[in-house]
C-alpha positions as CSV (number, residue, x, y, z in Angstrom):
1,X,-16.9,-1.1,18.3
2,X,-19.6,0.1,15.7
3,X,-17.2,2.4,14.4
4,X,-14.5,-0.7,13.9
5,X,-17.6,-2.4,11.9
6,X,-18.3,0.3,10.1
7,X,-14.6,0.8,8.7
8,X,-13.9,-3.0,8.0
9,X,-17.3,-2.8,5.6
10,X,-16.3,0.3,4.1
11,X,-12.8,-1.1,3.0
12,X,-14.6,-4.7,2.3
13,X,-17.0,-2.6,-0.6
14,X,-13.7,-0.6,-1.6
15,X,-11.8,-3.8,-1.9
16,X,-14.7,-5.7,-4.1
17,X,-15.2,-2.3,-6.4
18,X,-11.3,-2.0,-6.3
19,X,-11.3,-5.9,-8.0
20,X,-14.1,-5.1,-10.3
21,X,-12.3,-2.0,-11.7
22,X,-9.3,-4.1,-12.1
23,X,-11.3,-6.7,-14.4
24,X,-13.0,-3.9,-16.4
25,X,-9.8,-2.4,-17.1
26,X,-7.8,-5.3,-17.6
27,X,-4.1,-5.1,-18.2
28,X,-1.2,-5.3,-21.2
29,X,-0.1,-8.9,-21.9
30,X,1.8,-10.6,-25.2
31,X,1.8,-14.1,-25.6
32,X,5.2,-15.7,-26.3
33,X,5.5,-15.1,-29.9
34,X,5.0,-10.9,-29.3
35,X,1.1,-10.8,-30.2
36,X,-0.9,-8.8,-28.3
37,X,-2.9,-11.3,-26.1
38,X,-4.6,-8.0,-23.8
39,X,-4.7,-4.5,-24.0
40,X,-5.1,-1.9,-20.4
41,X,-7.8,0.4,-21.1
42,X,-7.6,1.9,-17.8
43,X,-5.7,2.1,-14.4
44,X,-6.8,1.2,-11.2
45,X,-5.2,3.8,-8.6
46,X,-5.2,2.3,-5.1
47,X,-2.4,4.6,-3.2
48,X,-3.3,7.1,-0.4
49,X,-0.9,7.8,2.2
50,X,-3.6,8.8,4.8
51,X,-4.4,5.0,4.7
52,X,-1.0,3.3,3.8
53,X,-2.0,0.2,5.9
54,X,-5.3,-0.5,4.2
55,X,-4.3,0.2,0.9
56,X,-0.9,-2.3,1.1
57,X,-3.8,-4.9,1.9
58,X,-6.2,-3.6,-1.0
59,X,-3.6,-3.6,-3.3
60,X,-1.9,-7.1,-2.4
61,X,-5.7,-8.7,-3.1
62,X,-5.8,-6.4,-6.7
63,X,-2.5,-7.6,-7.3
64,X,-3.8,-11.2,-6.5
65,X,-6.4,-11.4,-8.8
66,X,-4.5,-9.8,-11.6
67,X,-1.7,-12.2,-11.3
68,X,-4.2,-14.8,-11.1
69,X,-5.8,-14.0,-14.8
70,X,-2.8,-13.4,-15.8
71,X,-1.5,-16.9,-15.3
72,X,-4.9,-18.4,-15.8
73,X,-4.4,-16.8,-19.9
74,X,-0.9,-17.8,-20.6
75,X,-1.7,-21.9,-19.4
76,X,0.4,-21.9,-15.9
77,X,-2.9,-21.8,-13.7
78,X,-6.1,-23.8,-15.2
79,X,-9.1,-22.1,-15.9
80,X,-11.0,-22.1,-12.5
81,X,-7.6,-22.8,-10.6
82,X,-5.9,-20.0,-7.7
83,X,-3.2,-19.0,-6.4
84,X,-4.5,-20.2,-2.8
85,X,-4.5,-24.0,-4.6
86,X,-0.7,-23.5,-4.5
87,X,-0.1,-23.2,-0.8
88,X,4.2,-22.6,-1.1
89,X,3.7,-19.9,-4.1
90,X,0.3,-18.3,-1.9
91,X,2.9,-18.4,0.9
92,X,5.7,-16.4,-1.0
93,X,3.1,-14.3,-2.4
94,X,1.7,-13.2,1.0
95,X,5.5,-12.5,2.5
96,X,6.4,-10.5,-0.6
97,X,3.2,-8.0,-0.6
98,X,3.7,-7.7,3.0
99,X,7.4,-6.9,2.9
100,X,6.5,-4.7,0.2
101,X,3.9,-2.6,2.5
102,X,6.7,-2.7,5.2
103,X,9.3,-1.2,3.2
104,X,6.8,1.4,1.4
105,X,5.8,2.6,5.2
106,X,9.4,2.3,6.7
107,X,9.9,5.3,4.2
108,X,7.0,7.4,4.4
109,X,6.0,6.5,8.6
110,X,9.0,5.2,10.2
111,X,7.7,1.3,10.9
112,X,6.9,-1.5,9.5
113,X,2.9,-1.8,7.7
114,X,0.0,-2.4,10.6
115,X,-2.0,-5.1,9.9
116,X,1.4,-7.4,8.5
117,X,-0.2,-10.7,10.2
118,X,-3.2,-10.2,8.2
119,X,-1.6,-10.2,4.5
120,X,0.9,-12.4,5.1
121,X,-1.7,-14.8,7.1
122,X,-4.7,-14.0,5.9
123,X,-5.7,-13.4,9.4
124,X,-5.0,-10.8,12.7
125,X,-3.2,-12.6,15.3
126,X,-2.7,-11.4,18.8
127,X,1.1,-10.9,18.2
128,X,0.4,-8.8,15.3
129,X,-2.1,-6.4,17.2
130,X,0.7,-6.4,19.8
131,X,3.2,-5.4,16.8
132,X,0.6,-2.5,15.4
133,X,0.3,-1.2,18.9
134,X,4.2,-0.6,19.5
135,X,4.4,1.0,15.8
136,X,1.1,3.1,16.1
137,X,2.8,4.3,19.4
138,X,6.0,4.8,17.6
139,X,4.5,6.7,14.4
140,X,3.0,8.8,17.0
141,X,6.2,9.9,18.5
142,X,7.7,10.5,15.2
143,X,4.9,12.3,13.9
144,X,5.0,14.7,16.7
145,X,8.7,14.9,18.0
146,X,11.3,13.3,15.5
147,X,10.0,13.8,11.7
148,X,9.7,17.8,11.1
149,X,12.9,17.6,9.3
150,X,11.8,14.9,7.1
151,X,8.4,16.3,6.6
152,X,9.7,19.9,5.7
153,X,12.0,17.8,2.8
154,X,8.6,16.1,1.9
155,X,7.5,19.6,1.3
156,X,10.5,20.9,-0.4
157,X,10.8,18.4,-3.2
158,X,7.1,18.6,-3.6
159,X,6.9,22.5,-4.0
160,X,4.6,23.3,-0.7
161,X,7.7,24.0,1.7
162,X,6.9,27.2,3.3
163,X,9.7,29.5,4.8
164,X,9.1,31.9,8.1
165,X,10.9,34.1,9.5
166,X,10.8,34.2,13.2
167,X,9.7,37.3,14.8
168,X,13.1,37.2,17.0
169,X,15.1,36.5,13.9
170,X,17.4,39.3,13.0
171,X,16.9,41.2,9.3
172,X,19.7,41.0,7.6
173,X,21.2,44.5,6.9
174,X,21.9,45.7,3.5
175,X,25.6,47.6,2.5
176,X,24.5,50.7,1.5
């Protein structure tokens, strides 16, 4: 239990410095007539595939609050105004960062995101701990029983495959 505590306040303080990063760093925008409105002077970089659950959720709340400037400087959104006041855009905003995580860890684990219920609810619910149960189990088969192939591709496109020979293997024999 502490050590659930402790990891939901470590990613709340990465969240908040992730958001702060995001508005000293800004992003590129032109207003309708092709002037520069904006200018990026930096990138925030939230991806880490030993985490890919808690960064989908990191990155849907950066996301948030850059969209959120974003319409609040071209006029759609008011000042002060969210994208949470807009409960069918929040709603279509939640489904699209969480099928986004899905389809990101479909690739790289073999199942959907853990922790879908909270970014596209804003909250856990008891089907969606059932849910991350069934796909931790799952990632844990393929992680030690079905995925070797795909992990030695991983490695191969990446340059860090590594080829053995087998101490039973045959040496080839040379004409000569």
């Amino acid at each position: 239990m502490m050590m659930s505590v402790l990891c939901s306040l470590f990613f709340l303080i990465a969240s908040i410095s992730m958001v702060l990063l995001m508005l000293r760093y800004r992003y590129f925008l032109l207003d309708d007539q092709g002037k520069k409105m904006a200018g990026q002077t930096g990138t925030v970089r939230t991806n880490c595939v030993d985490c890919l659950d808690r960064t989908n959720v990191t990155q849907s709340m950066v996301g948030r609050k850059t969209l959120e400037s974003q319409l609040q400087q071209l006029g759609v959104l008011g000042g002060n105004d969210t994208i949470s006041n807009h409960p069918a855009f929040d709603a279509d905003y939640k489904v699209l960062w969480a099928n986004h995580g899905d389809a990101i860890s479909t690739q790289y684990s073999g199942t959907p995101a853990l922790k879908g219920d909270f970014v596209r609810y804003g909250k856990r619910t008891t089907q969606g701990i059932l849910n991350d149960l069934w796909n931790a189990l799952a990632r844990y088969y393929f992680n030690n029983f079905a995925d070797g192939t795909k992990q030695d591709a991983m490695d191969l496109l990446q340059g860090h495959y590594v080829s053995s020979v087998s101490r039973d293997a045959a040496i080839p024999s040379r004409p000569g």
